[in-house]
NUTORGU-193303 format. One record per residue (C-alpha): residue number from 1; residue in three letters; x, y, z. Coordinates in Angstrom, 2 decimals, padded with zeros to 5 digits, m for minus. Example, Ala and Ser with C-alpha at 12.3 -4.5 7.8 and 13.67 -1.06 7.14 Angstrom:
% NUTORGU-193303
GUGU resi resn       u       v       w
GUGU    1  ALA  012.30 m004.50  007.80
GUGU    2  SER  013.67 m001.06  007.14
% end
This chain:
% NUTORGU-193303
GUGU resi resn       u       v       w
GUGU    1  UNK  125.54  071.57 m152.38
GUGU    2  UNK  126.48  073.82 m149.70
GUGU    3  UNK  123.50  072.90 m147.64
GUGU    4  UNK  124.41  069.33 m148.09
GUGU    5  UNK  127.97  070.05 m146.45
GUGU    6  UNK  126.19  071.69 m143.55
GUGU    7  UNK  124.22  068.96 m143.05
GUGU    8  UNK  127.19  066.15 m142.75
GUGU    9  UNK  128.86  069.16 m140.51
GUGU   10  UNK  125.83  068.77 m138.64
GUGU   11  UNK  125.83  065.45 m138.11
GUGU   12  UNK  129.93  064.70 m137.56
GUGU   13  UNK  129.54  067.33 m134.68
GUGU   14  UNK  126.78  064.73 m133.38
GUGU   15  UNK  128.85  062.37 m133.55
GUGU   16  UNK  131.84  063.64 m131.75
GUGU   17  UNK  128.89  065.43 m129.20
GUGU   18  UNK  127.79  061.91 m128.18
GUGU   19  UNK  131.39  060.78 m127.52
GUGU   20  UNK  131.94  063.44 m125.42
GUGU   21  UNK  128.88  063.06 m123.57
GUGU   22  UNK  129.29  059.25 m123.14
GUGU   23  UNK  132.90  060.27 m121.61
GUGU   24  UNK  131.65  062.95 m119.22
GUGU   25  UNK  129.09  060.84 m118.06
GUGU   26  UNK  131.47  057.90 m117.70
GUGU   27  UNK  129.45  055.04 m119.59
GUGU   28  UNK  131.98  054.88 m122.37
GUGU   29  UNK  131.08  051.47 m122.19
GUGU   30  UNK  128.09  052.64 m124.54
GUGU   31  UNK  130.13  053.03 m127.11
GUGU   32  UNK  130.21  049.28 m127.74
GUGU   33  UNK  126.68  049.27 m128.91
GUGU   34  UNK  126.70  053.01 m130.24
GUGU   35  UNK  128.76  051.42 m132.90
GUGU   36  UNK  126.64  048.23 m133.41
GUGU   37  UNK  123.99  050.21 m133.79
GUGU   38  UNK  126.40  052.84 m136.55
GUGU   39  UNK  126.62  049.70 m138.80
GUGU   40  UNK  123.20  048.33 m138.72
GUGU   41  UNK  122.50  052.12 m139.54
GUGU   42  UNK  123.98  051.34 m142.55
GUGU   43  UNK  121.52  048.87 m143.89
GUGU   44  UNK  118.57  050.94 m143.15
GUGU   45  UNK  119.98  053.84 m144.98
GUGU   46  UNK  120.92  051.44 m147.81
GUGU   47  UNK  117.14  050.71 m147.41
GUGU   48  UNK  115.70  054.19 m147.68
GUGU   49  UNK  117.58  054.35 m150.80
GUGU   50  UNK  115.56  051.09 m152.23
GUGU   51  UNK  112.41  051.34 m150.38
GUGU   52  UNK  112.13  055.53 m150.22
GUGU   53  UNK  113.41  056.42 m153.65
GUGU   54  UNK  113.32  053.20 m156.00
GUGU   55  UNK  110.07  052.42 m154.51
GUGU   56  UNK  111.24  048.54 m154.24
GUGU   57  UNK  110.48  046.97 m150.93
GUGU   58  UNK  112.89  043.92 m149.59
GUGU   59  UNK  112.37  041.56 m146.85
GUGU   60  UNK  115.34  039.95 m147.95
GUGU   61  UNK  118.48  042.40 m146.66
GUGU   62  UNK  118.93  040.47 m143.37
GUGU   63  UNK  120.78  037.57 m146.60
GUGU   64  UNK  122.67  040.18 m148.13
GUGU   65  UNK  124.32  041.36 m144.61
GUGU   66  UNK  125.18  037.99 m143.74
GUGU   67  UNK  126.96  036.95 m147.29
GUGU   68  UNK  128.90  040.06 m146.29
GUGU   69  UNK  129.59  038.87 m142.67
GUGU   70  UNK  130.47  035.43 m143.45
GUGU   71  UNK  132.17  035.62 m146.94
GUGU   72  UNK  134.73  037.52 m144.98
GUGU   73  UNK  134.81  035.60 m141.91
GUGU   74  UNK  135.03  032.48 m143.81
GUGU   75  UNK  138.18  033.61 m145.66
GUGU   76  UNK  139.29  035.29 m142.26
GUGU   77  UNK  139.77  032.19 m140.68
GUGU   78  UNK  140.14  029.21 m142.74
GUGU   79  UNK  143.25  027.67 m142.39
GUGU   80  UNK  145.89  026.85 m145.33
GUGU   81  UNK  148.72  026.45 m143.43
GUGU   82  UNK  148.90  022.18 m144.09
GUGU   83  UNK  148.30  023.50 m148.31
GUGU   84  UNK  151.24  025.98 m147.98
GUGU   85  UNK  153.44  023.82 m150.41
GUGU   86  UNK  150.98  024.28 m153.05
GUGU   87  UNK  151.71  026.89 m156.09
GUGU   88  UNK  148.76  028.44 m155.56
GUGU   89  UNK  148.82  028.86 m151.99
GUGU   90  UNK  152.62  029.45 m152.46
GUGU   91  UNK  151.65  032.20 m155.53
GUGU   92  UNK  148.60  033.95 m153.30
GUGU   93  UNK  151.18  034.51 m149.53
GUGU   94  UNK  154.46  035.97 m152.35
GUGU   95  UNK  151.34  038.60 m153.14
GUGU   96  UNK  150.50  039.18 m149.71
GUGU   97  UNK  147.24  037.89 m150.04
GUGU   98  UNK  147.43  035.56 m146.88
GUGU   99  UNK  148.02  036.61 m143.19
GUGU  100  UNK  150.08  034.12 m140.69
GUGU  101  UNK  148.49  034.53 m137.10
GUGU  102  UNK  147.47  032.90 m133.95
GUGU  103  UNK  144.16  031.49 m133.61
GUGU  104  UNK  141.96  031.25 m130.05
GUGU  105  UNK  144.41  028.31 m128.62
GUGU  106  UNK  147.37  029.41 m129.48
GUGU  107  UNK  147.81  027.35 m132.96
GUGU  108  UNK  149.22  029.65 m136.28
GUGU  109  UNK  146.96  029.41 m139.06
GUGU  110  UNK  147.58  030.92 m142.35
GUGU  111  UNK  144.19  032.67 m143.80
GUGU  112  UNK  143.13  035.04 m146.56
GUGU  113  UNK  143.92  039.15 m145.67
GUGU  114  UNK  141.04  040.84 m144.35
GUGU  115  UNK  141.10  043.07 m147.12
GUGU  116  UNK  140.64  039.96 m149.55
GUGU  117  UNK  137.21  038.89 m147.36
GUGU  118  UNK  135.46  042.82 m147.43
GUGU  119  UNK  136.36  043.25 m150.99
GUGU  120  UNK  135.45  039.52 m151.98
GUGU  121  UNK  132.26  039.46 m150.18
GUGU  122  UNK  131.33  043.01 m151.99
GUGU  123  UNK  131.70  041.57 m155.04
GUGU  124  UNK  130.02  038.26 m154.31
GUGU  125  UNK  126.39  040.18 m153.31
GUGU  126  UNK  127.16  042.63 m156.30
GUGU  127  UNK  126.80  039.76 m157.91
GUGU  128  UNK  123.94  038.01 m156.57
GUGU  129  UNK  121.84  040.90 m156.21
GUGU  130  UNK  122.61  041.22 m160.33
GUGU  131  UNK  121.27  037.96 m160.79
GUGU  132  UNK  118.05  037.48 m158.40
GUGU  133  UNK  117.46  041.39 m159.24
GUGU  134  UNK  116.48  040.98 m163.11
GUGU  135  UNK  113.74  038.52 m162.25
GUGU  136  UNK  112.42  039.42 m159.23
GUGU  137  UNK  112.16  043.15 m159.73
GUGU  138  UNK  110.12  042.62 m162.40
GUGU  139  UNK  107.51  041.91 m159.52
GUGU  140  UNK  105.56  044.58 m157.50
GUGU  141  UNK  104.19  044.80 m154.07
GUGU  142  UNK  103.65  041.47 m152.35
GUGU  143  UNK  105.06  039.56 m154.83
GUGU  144  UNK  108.00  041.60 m154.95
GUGU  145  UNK  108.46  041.24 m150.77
GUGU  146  UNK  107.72  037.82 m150.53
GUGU  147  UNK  110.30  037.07 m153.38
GUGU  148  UNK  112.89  038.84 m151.68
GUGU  149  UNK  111.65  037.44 m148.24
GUGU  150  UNK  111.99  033.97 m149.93
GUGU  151  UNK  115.72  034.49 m150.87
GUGU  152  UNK  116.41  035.66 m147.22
GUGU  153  UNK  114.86  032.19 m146.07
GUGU  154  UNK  117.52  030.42 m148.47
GUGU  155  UNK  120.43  032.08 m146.82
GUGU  156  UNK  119.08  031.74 m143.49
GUGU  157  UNK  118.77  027.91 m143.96
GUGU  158  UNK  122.17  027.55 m145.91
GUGU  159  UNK  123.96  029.10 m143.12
GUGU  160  UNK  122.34  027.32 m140.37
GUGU  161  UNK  122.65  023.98 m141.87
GUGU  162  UNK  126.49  023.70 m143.33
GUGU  163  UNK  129.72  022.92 m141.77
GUGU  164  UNK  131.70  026.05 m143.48
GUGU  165  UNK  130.06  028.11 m141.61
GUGU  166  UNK  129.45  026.61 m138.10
GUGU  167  UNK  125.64  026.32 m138.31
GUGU  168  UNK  124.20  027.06 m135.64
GUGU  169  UNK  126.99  028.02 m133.94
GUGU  170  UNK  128.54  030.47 m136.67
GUGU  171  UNK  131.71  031.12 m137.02
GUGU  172  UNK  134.04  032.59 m134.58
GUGU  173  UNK  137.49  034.00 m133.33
GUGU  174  UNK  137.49  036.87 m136.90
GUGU  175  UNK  140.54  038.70 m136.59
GUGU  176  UNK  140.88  042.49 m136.97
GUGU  177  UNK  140.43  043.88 m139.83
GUGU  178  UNK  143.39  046.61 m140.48
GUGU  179  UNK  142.38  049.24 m142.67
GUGU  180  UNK  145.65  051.37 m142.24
GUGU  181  UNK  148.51  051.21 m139.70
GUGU  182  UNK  147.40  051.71 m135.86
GUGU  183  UNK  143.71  052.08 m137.67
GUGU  184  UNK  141.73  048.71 m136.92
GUGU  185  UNK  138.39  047.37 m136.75
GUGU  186  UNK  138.22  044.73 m133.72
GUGU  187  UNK  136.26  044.47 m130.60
GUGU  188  UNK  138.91  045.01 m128.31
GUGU  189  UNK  138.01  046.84 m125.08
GUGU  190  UNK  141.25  049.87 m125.53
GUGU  191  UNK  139.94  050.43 m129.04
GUGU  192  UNK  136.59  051.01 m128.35
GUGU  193  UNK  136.57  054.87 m129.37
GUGU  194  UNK  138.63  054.51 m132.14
GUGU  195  UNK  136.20  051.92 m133.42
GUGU  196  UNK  133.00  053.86 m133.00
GUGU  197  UNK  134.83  057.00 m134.44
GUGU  198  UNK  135.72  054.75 m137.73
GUGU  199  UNK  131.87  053.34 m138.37
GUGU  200  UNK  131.00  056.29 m137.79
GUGU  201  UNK  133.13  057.95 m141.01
GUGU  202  UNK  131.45  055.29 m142.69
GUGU  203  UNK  128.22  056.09 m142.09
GUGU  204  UNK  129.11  059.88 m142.44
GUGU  205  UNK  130.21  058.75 m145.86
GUGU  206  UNK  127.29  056.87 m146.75
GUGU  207  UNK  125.03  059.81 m145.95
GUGU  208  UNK  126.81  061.97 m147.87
GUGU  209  UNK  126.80  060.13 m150.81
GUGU  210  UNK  122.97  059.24 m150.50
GUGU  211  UNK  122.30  062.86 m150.28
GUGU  212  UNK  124.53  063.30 m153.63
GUGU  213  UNK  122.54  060.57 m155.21
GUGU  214  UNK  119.43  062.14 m154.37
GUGU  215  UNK  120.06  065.62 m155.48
GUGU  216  UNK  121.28  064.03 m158.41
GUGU  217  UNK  119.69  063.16 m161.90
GUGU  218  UNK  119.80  059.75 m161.40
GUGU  219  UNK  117.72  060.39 m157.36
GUGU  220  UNK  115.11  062.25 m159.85
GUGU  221  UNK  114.43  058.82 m161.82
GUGU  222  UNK  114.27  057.18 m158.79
GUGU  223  UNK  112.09  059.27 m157.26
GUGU  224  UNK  110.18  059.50 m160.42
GUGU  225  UNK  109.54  055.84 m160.28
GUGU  226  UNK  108.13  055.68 m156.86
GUGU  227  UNK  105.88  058.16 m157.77
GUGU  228  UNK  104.62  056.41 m161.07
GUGU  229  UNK  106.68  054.05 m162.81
GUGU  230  UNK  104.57  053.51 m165.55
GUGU  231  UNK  104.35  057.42 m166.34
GUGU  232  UNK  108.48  057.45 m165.45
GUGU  233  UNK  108.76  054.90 m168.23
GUGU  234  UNK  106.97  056.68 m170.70
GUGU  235  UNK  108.69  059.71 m170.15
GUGU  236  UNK  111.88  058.01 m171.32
GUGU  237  UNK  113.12  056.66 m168.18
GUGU  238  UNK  114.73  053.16 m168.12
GUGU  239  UNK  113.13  052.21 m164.86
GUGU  240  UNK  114.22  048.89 m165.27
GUGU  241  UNK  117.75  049.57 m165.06
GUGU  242  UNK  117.24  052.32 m162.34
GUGU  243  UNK  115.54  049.60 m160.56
GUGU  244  UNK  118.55  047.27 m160.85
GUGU  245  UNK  121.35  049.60 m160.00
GUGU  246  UNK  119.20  050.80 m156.83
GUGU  247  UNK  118.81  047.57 m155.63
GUGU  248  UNK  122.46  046.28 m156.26
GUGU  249  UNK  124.09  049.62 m154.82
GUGU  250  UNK  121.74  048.87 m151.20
GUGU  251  UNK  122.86  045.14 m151.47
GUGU  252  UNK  126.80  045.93 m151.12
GUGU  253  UNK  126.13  048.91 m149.22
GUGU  254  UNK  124.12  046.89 m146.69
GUGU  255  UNK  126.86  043.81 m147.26
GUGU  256  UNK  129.85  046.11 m145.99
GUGU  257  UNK  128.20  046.61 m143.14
GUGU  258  UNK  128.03  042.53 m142.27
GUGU  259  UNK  131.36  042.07 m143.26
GUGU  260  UNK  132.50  045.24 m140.81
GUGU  261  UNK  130.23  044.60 m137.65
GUGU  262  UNK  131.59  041.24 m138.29
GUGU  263  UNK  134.98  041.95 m137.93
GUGU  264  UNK  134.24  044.27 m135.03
GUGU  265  UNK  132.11  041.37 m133.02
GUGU  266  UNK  134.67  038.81 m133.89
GUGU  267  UNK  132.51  036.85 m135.41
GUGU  268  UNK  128.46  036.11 m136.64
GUGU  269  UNK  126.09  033.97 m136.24
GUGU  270  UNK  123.03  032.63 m138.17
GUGU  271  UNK  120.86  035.27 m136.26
GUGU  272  UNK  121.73  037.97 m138.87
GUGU  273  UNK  120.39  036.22 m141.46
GUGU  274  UNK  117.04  035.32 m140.40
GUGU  275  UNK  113.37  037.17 m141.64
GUGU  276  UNK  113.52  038.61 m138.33
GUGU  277  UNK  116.65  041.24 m139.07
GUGU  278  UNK  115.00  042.13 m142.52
GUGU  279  UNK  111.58  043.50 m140.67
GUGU  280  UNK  113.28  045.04 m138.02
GUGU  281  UNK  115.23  046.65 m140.89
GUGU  282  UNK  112.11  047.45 m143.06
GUGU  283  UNK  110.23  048.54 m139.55
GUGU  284  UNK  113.23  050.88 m138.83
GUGU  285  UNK  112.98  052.55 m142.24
GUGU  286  UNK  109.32  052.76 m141.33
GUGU  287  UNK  109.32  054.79 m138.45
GUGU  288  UNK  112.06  056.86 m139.39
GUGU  289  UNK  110.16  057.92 m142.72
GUGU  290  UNK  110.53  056.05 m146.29
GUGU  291  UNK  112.21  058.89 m148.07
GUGU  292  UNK  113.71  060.32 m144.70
GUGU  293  UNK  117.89  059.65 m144.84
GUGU  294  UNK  117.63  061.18 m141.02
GUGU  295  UNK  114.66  059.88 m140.16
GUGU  296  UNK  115.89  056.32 m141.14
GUGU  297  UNK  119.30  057.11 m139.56
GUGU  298  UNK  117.96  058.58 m135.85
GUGU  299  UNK  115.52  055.73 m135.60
GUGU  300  UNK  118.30  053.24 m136.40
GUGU  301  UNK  120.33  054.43 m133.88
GUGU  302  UNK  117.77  055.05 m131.43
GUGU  303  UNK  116.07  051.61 m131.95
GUGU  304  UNK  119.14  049.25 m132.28
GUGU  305  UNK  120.91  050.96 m129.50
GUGU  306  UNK  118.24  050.60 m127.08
GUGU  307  UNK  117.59  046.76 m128.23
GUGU  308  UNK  121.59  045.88 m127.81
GUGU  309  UNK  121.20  047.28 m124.44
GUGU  310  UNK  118.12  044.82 m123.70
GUGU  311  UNK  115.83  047.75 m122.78
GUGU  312  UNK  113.09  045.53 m124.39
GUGU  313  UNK  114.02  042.67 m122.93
GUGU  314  UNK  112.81  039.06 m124.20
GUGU  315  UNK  110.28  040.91 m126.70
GUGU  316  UNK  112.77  042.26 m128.49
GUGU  317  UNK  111.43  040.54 m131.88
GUGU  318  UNK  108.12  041.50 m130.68
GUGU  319  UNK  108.74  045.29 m130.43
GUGU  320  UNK  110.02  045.97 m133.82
GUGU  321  UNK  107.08  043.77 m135.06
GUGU  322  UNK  104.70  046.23 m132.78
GUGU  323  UNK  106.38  049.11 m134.27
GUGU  324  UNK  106.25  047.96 m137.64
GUGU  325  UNK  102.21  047.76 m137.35
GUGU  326  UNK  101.88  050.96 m135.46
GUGU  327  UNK  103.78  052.95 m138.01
GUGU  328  UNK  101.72  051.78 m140.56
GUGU  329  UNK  098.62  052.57 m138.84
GUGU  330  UNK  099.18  055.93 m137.57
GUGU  331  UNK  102.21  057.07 m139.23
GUGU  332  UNK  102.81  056.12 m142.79
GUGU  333  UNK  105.08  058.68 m143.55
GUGU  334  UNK  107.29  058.10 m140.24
GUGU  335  UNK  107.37  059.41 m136.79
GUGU  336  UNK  108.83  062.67 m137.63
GUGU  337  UNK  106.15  063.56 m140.07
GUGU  338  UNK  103.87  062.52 m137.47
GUGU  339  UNK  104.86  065.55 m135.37
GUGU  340  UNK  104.94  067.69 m137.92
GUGU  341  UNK  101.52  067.62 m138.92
GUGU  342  UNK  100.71  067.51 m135.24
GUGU  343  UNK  102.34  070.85 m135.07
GUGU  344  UNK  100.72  072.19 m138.09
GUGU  345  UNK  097.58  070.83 m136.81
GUGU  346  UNK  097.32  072.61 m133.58
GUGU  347  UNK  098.43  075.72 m135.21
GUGU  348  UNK  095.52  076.01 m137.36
GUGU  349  UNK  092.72  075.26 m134.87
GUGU  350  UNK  094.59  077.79 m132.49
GUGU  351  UNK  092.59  080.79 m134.13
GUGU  352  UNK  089.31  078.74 m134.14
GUGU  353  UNK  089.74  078.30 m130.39
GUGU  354  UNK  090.67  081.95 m129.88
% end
């Protein structure tokens, strides 16, 4: 336990390190994508949970981040101002369920809390993943990714092609999202540190509890069934209900993060939801190492940060498809591994040489 707390001390003096840095160097501006890149961090760690320790592959998480994203921009923004004489709409603004505010031009709009769109869209994929998770993890390997790739390709084409949530254009103008007083998630320019500062206690969270999880009896299953499920299973595990609760716990983990980075763009688009996102996910989780929480989380940052600053230009797709390849080629186990065994390599043919 006590190495686990140095570890998140670790990595929260990182994170202030880089602000600091940022603000010496006067590109504070970076922070903008530094906190992009915090909450797509989030669905490759929710990732290395599935894919490193249940040993459950999805090409599908790209659909689970955008239900987040949109359940709670939907709610965020549709207006029931010309309903406001109805009971229920009545009954919903007496609990405080309903926000009055000013849209883009100007108009007041009354729309569902914030708080009623994160929590709603949590429980939405909670529920999904529930009920595509007890048939499809019954699959393995390929079947298993192109089953979850197939669901992705559902949401991708529900959200391109209906009205309720723009299509192609997605939905815009998603207010802030206020988690306490003077504490808010929103793109706005004068809030830019406080905003990487708060996905960054999420993801310092996240870690934290991953690294419980692990280190826990229920991380030994897990890792017990990547090893060999069939031996995990006759040693009295209940791999299929590991299996489900591992791959419902990365579904809301990875649809907080939509309905967050969606409240901090102002907005989504159908982008998020195509195959695309889910292999640059899965080719993130690659390089960083399958059962690697830091790996996964300095190649997400790394990666995402560099691709939201167009470093790679019009072959951005093309890059984490390259990577994706390469990793499995030369590095299996991830890029760090990679230079460990480098290391270890040239230490043992140093005497040979001598």
């Amino acid at each position: 336990m006590r190495n686990i707390y140095l570890k998140i001390l670790a990595l929260t003096i990182t994170v202030v390190g880089i602000d600091l840095v940022t603000n010496a160097m006067d590109k504070t501006y970076y922070l903008t994508q530094l906190t992009m890149s915090l909450y797509y961090a989030m669905v490759v760690l929710a990732l290395v949970l599935l894919m490193g320790y249940a040993g459950q592959i999805s090409l599908g998480h790209a659909g689970f981040f955008a239900i987040g994203g949109y359940t709670t921009a939907v709610m965020s923004t549709i207006n029931l101002l010309p309903y406001k004489d109805k009971p229920l709409i009545n009954t919903l603004d007496k609990l405080r369920l309903l926000v009055l505010r000013e849209d883009l031009y100007g108009d007041q709009i009354l729309s569902f809390n914030p708080w009623v769109g994160v929590l709603l869209s949590l429980l939405i994929v909670a529920i999904v993943a529930y009920i595509i998770g007890i048939p499809v993890l019954k699959l393995k390997g390929h079947y298993l990714a192109m089953a979850t790739l197939g669901f992705g390709i559902i949401v991708y084409r529900i959200v391109l092609g209906t009205a309720l949530f723009g299509e192609a254009d997605g939905i815009s103008d998603v207010p802030a999202f206020k988690i306490l007083p003077g504490l808010s998630i929103n793109g706005e320019m004068d809030t830019k540190r406080m905003n990487y500062y708060i996905a960054a206690f999420f993801v310092v969270v996240l870690v934290y509890l991953l690294l419980n999880l692990i280190n826990s009896r229920p991380g030994r299953a897990l890792r017990a069934i990547h090893g060999a499920e069939e031996a995990a299973e006759a040693s009295g595990i209940d791999t299929a209900k590991y299996k489900l609760k591992a791959f419902v716990i990365s579904a809301v983990i990875t649809a907080l993060a939509g309905a967050l980075l969606t409240h901090f763009n102002g907005g989504i688009g159908p982008s998020e939801a195509s195959v695309m996102k889910s292999v640059r996910y899965v080719a993130i989780v690659a390089a960083g190492g399958m059962t690697s929480v830091w790996g996964g989380l300095s190649m997400a940052m790394i990666l995402n940060f560099l691709s939201l600053r167009g470093y790679f230009g019009s072959y951005d797709d093309a890059v984490f498809g390259a990577v994706l390849i390469l990793i499995m080629l030369f590095a299996p186990e991830g890029l760090l591994s990679l230079k460990i065994r480098t290391g270890i390599k040239k230490k043992t043919k140093q005497p040979h040489n001598i």
